[in-house]
GUGUNU-335647 format. One line per 3 residues: their letters; for each residue x, y negated, z of C-alpha. Coordinates in pm, whole numbers, always signed. Layout:
BEGIN
A	X/Y/Z; ... .
***
This chain:
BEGIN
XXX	-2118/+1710/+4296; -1778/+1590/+4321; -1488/+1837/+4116 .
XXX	-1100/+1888/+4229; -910/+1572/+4117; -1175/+1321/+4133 .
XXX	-1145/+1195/+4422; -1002/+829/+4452; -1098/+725/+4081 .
XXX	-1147/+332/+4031; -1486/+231/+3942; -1600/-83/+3704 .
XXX	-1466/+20/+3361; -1741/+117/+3095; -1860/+474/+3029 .
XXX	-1761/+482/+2695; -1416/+382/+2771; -1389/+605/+3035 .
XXX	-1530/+876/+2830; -1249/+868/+2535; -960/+800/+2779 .
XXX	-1043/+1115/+2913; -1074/+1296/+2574; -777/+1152/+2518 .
XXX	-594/+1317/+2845; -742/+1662/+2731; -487/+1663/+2461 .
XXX	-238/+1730/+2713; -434/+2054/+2848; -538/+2412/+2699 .
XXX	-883/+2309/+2615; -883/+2210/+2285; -818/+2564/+2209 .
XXX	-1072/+2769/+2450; -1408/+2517/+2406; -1561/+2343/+2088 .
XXX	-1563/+1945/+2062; -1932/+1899/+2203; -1823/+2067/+2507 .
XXX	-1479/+1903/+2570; -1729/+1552/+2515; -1996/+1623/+2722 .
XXX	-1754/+1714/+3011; -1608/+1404/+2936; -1904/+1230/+2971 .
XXX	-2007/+1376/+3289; -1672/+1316/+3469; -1682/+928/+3327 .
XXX	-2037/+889/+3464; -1895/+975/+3792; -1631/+771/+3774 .
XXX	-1786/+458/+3705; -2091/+531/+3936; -2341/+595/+3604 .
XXX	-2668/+785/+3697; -2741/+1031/+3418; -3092/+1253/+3373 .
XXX	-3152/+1498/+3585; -3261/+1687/+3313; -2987/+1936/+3157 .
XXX	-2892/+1658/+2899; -2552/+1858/+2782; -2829/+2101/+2618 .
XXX	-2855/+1908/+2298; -2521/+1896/+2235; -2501/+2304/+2249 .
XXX	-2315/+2390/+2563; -2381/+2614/+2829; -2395/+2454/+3226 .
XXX	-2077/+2776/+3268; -1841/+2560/+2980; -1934/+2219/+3117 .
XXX	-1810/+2293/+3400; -1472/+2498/+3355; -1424/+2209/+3114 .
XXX	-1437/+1945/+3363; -1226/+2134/+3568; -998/+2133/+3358 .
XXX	-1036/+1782/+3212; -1015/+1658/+3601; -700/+1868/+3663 .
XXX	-500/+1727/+3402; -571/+1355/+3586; -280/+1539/+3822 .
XXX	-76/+1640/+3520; +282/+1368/+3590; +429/+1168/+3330 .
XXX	+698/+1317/+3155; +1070/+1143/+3251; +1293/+1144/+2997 .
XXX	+1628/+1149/+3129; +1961/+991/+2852; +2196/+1281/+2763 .
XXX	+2468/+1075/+2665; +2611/+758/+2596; +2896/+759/+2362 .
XXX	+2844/+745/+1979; +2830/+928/+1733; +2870/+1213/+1914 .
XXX	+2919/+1302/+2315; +3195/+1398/+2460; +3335/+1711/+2415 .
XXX	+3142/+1767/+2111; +3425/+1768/+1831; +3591/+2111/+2033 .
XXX	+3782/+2281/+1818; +3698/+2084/+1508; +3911/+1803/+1330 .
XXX	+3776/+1497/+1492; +3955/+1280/+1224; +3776/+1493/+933 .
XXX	+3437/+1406/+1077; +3538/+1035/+1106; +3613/+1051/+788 .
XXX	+3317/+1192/+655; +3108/+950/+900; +3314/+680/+735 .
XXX	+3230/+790/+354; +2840/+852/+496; +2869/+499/+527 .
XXX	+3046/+385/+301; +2794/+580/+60; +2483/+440/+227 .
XXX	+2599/+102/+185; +2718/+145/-236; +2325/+328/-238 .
XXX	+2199/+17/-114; +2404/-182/-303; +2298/-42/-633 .
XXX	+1929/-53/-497; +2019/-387/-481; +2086/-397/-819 .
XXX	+1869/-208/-957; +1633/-417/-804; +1787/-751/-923 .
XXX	+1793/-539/-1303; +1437/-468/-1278; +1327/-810/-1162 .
XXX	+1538/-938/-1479; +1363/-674/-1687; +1026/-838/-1525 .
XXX	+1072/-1153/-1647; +1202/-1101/-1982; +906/-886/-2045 .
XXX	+692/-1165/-1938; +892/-1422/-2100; +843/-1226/-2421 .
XXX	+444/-1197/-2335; +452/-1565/-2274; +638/-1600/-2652 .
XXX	+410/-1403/-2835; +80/-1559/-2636; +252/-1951/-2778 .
XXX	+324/-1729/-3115; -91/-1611/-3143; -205/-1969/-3027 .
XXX	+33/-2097/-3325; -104/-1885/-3538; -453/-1972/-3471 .
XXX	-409/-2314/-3479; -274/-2326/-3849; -560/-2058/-3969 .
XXX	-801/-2323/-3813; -585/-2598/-3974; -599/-2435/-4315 .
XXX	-964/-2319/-4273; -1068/-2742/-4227; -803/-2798/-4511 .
XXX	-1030/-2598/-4782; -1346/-2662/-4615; -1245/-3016/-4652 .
XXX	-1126/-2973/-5024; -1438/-2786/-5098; -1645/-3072/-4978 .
XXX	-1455/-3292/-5174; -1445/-3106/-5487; -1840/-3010/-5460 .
XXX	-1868/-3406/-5457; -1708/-3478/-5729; -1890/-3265/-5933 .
XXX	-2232/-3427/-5818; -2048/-3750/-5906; -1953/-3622/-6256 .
XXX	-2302/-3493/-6314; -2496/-3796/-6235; -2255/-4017/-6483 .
XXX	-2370/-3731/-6741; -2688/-3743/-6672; -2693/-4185/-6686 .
XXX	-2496/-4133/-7010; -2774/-3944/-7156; -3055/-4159/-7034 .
XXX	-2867/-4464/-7195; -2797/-4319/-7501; -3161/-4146/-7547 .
XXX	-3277/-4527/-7421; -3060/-4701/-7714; -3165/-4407/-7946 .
XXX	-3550/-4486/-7889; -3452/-4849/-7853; -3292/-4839/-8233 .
XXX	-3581/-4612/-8374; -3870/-4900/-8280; -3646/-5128/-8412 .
XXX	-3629/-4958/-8725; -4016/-4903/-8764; -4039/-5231/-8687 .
XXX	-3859/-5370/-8988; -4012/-5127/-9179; -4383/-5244/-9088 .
XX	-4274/-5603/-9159; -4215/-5501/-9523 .
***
C-alpha cells in the first residue's frame, strides 16, 4: 500500500526518528483537531515504517492503541499530504529605521524623534539606576555580611573569655580546695604532737611519782 505523497521518500533513518518528525509535521495540518493522539501516532508510525522499509505485523497492530483501520488511514492521508505543504518565505517589508517610509504622513516627524529620543534617553537613565541599584544592593550585601562576620569574631570572643574565666575559677577552686587539705593535715599533726607530748609528760609524771 503506498498513500499520495509518499512516493520518493529516502530510506536509512530510524523508525523512531522518522516517526516524531512526522508528528512533528502534523502540527502544520488540521489533524490535531479532528483525531485523538493514538491515532495521529499510529499513522505516524505506519507512514515511518514505510519509509524506512520496516515490516510491521500483519496483524491489525493499531488496535491496541484504540483506532479504527477508517482514522488510520484519513490520518495518514493527511499526515503524507502535508510532506507537500512548502516552506513559508518570508519576504523584508522595509529597510529604513525606525519607521518606513511614508509612515510619519501627516504626523510631526520631529515630535516622534523626539519622543524616540527621550524613549532612549529613559531606557538608558532605567538602566543606569539598575545599575545602581545593583551596585547599592551589592554594598548592602556586604555590609550585612561584614556585620555577620563582626558579630560571628564578637560570639567567638565571647566564648573564649567564658572558657577563660570558667579555667580561671576551676583553677582557683583547685587551688583553694588544696589549701584547705594542706591546713587540715598541719591541724591534724599539731594535735598528734601535742596529744604525743601530753601522754609523753603524763608517764613522766607517774614516773617520778613511783620513784618516791
Amino acid at each position: 500500500m503506498l498513500l499520495p505523497g509518499t512516493e520518493g521518500w529516502a530510506s536509512g533513518k530510524d523508525l523512531a526518528q522518522v516517526s516524531w518528525s512526522l508528528v512533528n509535521d502534523s502540527l502544520r495540518t488540521t489533524l490535531c483537531c479532528r483525531f485523538p493522539p493514538t491515532v495521529i501516532a499510529t499513522a505516524a508510525i505506519f507512514l515511518a515504517a514505510r519509509k524506512v522499509n520496516v515490516k510491521l505485523p500483519d496483524e491489525e497492530w493499531w488496535c491496541l492503541f484504540d483506532t479504527e483501520t477508517v482514522d488510520l488511514v484519513e490520518a495518514a492521508k493527511g499526515l503524507a499530504a502535508a510532506q507537500k505543504i512548502k516552506k513559508p518565505v518570508y519576504k523584508k517589508l522595509c529597510n529604513e529605521l525606525p519607521f518606513p517610509s511614508g509612515f510619519y504622513g501627516t504626523f510631526d516627524k520631529a515630535k516622534i524623534e523626539a519622543a524616540i529620543e527621550s524613549a532612549k534617553s529613559r531606557r538608558s537613565s532605567s538602566s543606569s539606576s539598575s545599575r545602581s541599584s545593583s551596585s547599592s544592593s551589592s554594598r548592602k550585601r556586604r555590609r550585612r555580611r561584614d556585620e555577620k562576620e563582626r558579630d560571628r569574631d564578637r560570639r567567638k570572643d565571647k566564648r573564649d573569655r567564658d572558657r577563660r574565666k570558667d579555667k580561671d575559677r576551676r583553677d582557683k577552686d583547685r587551688r583553694d580546695s588544696r589549701r584547705d587539705r594542706d591546713r587540715d593535715s598541719r591541724k591534724a599533726r599539731d594535735r598528734d604532737r601535742d596529744r604525743s607530748r601530753r601522754y609523753r609528760d603524763l608517764s613522766r609524771e607517774r614516773d617520778r611519782r613511783e620513784r618516791r
